[in-house]
C-alpha positions as CSV (number, residue, x, y, z in Angstrom):
1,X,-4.0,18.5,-0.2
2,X,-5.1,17.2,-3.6
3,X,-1.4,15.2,-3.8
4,X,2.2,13.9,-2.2
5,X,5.0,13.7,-4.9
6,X,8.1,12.5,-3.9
7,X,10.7,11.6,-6.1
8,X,13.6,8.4,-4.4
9,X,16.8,8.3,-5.8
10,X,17.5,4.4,-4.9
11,X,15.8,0.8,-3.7
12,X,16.6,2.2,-0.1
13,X,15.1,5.6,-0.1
14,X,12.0,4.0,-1.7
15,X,11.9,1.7,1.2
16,X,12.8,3.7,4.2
17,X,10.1,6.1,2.8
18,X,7.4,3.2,3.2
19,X,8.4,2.4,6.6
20,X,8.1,6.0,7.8
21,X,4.5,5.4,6.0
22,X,4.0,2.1,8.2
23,X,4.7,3.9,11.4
24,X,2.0,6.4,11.1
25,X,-0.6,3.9,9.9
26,X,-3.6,2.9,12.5
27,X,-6.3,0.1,12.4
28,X,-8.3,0.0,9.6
29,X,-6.2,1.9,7.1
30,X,-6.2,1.0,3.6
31,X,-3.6,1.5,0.9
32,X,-4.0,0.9,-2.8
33,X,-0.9,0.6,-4.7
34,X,-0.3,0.9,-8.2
35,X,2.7,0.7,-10.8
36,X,4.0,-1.2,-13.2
37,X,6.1,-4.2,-13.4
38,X,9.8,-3.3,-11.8
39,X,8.3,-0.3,-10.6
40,X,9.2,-1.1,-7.0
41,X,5.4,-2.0,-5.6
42,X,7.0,-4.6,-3.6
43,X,10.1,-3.2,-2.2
44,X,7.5,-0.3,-1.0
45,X,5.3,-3.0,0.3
46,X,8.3,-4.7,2.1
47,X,9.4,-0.7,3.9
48,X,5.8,-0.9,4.7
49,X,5.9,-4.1,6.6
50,X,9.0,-3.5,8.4
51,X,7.5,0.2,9.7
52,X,4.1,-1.8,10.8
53,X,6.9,-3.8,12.5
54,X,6.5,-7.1,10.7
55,X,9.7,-9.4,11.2
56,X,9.1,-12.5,8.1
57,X,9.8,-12.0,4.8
58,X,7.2,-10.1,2.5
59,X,6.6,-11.0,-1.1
60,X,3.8,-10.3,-3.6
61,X,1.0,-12.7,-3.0
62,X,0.4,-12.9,-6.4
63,X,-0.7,-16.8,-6.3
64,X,-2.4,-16.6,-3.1
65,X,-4.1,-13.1,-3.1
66,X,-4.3,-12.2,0.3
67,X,-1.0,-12.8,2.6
68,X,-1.4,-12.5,6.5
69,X,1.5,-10.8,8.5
70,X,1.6,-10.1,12.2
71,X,3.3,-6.7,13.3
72,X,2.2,-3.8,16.0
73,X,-0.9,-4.3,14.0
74,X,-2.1,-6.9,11.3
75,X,-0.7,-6.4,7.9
76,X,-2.9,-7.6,5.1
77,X,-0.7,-7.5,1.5
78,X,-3.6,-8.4,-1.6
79,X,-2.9,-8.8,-5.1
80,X,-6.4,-8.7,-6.9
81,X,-5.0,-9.2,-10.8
82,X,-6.6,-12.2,-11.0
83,X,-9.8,-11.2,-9.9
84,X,-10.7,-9.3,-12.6
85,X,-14.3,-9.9,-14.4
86,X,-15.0,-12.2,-11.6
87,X,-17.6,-11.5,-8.5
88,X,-16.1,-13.4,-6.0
89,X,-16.3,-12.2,-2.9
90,X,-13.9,-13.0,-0.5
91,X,-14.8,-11.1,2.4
92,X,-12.8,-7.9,1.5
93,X,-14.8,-5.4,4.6
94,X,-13.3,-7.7,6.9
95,X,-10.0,-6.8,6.3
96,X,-11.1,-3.1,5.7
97,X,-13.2,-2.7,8.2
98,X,-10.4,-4.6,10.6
99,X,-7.7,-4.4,13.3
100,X,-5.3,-4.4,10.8
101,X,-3.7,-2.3,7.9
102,X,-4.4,-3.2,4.1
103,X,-2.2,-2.7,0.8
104,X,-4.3,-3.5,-2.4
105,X,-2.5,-3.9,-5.7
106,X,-4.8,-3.8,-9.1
107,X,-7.0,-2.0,-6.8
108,X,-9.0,-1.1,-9.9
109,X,-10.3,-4.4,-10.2
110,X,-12.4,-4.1,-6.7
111,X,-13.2,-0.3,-7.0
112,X,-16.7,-0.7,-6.0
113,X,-15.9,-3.0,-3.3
114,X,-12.9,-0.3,-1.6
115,X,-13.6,2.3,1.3
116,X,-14.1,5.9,0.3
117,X,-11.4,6.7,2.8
118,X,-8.1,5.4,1.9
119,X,-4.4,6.1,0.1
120,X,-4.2,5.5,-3.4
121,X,0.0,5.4,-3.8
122,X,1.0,5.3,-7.4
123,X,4.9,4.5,-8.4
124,X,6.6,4.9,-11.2
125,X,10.0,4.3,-12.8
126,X,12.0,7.3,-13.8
127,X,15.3,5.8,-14.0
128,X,17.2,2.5,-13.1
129,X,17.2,3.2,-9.6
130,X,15.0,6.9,-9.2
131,X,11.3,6.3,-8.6
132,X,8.3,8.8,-8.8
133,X,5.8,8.4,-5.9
134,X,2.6,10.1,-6.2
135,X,0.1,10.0,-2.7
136,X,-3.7,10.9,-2.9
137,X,-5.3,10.6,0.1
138,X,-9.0,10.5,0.4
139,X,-10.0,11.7,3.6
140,X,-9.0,13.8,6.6
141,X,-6.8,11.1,7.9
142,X,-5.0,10.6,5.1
143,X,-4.1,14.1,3.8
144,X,-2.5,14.1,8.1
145,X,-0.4,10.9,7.0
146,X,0.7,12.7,3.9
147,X,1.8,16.1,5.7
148,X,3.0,13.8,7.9
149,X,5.0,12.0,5.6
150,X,6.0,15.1,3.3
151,X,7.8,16.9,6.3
């Protein structure tokens, strides 16, 4: 399975899509996410949480980069804008390599530093409320998820 498209028609679908995503995710998954601004990166991120069966309220950690969530398994939501050009490392195979689950936005900005297996989950706007949601899994486990998730 090269890709996953799957077109939501509202805020809701987009969300209850993400936490059918959540409850299929294991330890040590990682996510990358990618869209532009108003594309809905964090109302997918927020589905996601509530299907990993987080219970406080999930916003972008923009400010912060990493926020910590407790669920069925840790969720790990990073933002990694404003790491770009810089070599900082903040101990990012700890959180990869973890219990948890990971979501990475501006994932392109720590390419070198991400696991080969993961899913790369690009959204994009094509209407006020539709939304376009590519899936490329890389690796076995992944293109399950996405069958998975496709059904």
């Amino acid at each position: 399975m090269e890709q996953l498209l799957i077109t939501t028609a509202s805020p809701e679908e987009t969300s209850e899509l993400a936490e059918k995503l959540g409850t299929l995710l294991g330890p040590g998954d990682v996510l990358t996410l990618e869209g532009d601004l108003g594309a809905g990166k964090t109302t997918f991120t927020k589905g996601l949480a509530k299907g990993l069966g987080v219970k406080r309220v999930v916003n972008s950690p923009t400010f912060t980069i990493i926020k910590e969530y407790k669920g069925r398994l840790p969720f790990y939501h990073m933002d990694v804008y404003r790491l770009e050009d810089s070599d900082e490392d903040l101990g990012f195979e700890e959180y990869f390599e973890g219990e948890g689950v990971t979501v990475v936005e501006w994932a392109q900005f720590i390419a070198d530093r991400l696991p080969e297996d993961r899913l790369n989950i690009v959204i994009r706007r094509t209407g006020d409320e539709k939304r376009e949601l590519k899936f490329h899994p890389a690796g076995e486990r992944f293109i399950t998820i996405c069958k998975e998730l496709g059904k």
